[in-house]
C-alpha positions in Angstrom: 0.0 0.0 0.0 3.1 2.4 0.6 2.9 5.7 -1.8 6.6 6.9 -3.4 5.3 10.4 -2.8 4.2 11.6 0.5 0.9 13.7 1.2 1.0 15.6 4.1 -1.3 14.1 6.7 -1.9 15.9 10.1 -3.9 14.4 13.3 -6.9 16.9 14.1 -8.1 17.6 17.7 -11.0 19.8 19.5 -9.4 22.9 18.1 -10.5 22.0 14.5 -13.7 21.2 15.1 -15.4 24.5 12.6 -12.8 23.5 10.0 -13.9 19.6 10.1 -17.7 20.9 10.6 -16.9 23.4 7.3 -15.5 20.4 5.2 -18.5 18.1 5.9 -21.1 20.6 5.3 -19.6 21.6 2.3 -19.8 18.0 0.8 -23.0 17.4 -1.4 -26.5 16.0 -0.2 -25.0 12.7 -2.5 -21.4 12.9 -0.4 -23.1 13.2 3.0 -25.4 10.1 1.8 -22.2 7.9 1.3 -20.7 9.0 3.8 -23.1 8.8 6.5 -25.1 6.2 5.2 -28.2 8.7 5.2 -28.4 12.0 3.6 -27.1 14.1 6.9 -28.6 17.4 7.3 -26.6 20.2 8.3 -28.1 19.7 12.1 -27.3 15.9 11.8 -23.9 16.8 10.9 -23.0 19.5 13.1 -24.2 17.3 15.8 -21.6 14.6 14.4 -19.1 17.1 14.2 -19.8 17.9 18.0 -19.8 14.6 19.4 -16.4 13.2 18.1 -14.5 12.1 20.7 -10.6 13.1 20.2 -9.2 11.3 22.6 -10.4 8.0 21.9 -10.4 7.4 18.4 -8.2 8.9 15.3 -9.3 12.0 13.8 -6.8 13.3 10.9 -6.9 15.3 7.4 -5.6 17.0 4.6 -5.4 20.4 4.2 -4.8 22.8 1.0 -2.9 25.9 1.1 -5.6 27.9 2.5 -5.5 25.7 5.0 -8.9 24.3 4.2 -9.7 21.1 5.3 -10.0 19.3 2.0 -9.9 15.2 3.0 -11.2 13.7 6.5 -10.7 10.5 7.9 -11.6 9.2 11.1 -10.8 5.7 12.7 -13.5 4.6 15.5 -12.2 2.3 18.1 -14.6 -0.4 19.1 -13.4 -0.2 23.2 -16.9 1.7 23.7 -18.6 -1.6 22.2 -16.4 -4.2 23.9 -14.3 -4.9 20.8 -11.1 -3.6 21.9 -9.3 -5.4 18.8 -11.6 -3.9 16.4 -11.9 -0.5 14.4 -13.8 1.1 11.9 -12.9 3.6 9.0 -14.8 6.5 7.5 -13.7 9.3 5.2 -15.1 12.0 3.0 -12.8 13.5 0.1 -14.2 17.3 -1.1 -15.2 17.2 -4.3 -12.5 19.6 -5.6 -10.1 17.3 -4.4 -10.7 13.7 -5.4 -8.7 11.6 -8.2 -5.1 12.1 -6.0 -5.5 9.2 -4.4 -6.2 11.2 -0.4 -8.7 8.5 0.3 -5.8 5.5 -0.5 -3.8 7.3 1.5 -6.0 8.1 4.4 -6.8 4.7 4.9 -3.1 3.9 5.0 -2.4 6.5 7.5 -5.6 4.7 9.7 -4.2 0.9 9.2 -1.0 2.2 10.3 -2.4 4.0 13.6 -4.8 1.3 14.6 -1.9 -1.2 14.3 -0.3 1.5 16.8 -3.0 1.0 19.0 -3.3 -3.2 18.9 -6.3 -3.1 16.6 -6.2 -6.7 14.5 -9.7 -5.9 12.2 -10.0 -3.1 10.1 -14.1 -2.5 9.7 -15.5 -0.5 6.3 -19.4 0.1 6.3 -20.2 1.2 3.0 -22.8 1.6 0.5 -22.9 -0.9 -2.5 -22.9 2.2 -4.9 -19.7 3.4 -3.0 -17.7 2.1 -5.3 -14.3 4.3 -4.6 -14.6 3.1 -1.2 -15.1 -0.2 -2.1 -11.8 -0.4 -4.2 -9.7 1.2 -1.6 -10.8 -1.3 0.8 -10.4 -4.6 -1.7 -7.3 -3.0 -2.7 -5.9 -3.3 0.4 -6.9 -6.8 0.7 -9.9 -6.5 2.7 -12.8 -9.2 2.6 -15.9 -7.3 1.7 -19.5 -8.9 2.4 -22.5 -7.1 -0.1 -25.8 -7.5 1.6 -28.2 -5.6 -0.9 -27.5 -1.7 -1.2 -25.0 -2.0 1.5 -21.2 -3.9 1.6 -19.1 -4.3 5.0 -15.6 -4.9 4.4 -12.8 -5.8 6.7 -9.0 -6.2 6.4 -6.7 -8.0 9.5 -3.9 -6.1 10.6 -0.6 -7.7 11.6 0.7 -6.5 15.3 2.4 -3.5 14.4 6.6 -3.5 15.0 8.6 -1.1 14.8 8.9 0.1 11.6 4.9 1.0 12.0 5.9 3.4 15.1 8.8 5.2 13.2 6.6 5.8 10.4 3.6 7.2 12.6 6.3 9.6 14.3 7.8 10.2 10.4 4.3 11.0 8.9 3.2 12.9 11.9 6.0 15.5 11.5 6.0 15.8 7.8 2.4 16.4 8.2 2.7 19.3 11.5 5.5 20.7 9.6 3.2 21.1 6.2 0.4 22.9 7.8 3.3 25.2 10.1 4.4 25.7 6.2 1.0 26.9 4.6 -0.2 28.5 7.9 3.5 31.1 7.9 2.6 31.4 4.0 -0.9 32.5 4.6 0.6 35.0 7.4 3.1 36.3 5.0 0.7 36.7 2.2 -2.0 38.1 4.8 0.8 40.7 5.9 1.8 41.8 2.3 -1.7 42.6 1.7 -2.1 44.6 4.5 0.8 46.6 3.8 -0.5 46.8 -0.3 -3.8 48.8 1.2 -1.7 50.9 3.6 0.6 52.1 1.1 -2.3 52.4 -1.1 -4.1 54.3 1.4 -1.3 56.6 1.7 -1.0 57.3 -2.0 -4.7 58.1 -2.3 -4.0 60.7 0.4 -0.9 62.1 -0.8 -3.2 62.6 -4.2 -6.0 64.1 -2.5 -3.8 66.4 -0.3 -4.0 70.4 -1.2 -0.9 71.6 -3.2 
């Protein structure tokens, strides 16, 4: 599953929460449907959006230069439900955004943190018609089971060694240090705009001003 070139991927917490609730609003009534599983309203998923729970199960994205959130991925860990080996995998991909391959790589960035965390199943609930999440799963060499318009799919994990914990640290830093990157870019850019409408501001006045 490994990727030559990296995407930066950064873990999200409680401070992103209007960014991640910006991204799912702004995915289609179709989106939210695969998603989901139901076509979310915007109550339905703001109310998503406020219960995630950050410290119990992986929450991480993909930003663009604006720093908008433009790929979301979130692995659920089944300790709530008594399955303390178990897992499960949802992502959305803005429209804008899709054919780079963000969802592939999402879902390798959550097989590598659940084997992190001693998780030995990998669980995809899916639509049938969710066909792009469907491939990323049997591509990965999940099993997946089609029971009429929906498809579960699930994919063991070996215990995770240590090349899986060097290349969570490895990833995690590329991806902190990418959004530290665009964030000083939009700062600089923000800055040199300002500075464009003072000096503009002060040549309308020096035009203005009496002789």
């Amino acid at each position: 599953m490994a990727s030559s070139v990296p995407v930066p991927i950064r873990p999200l917490g409680a401070q992103h929460r209007a960014r991640i609730a910006a991204h799912l609003l702004g995915l289609s009534e179709h989106d939210r449907y695969l998603r989901f599983g139901y076509p979310a309203t915007d109550e339905q998923v703001q109310r998503y959006v406020d219960l995630l729970d950050f410290e119990r199960d992986e929450v991480f994205g993909i930003f663009n230069r604006k720093l908008e959130l433009i790929a979301l991925a979130q692995v659920a860990y089944g300790g709530a439900a008594g399955a303390p080996n178990c897992a499960e995998f949802g992502v959305s991909v803005s429209a804008s955004a899709r054919g780079r391959g963000y969802g592939a790589r999402l879902f390798e960035r959550a097989v590598m943190l659940a084997r992190h965390r001693g998780v030995s199943m990998m669980f995809i609930h899916a639509l049938s018609e969710n066909t792009a999440m469907l491939k990323i799963a049997r591509n990965a060499g999940a099993r997946v089971h089609q029971d009429g318009h929906e498809s579960e799919a699930y994919l063991q994990l070996p215990p995770a060694g240590l090349d899986t914990r060097v290349s969570r640290l490895v990833a995690e830093h590329y991806g902190e240090l990418d959004y530290q990157l665009k964030k000083q870019a939009r700062q600089f850019w923000k800055m040199l705009a300002n500075l464009q409408e003072i000096r503009q501001g002060v040549r309308e006045g020096r035009e203005r001003a009496p002789e």
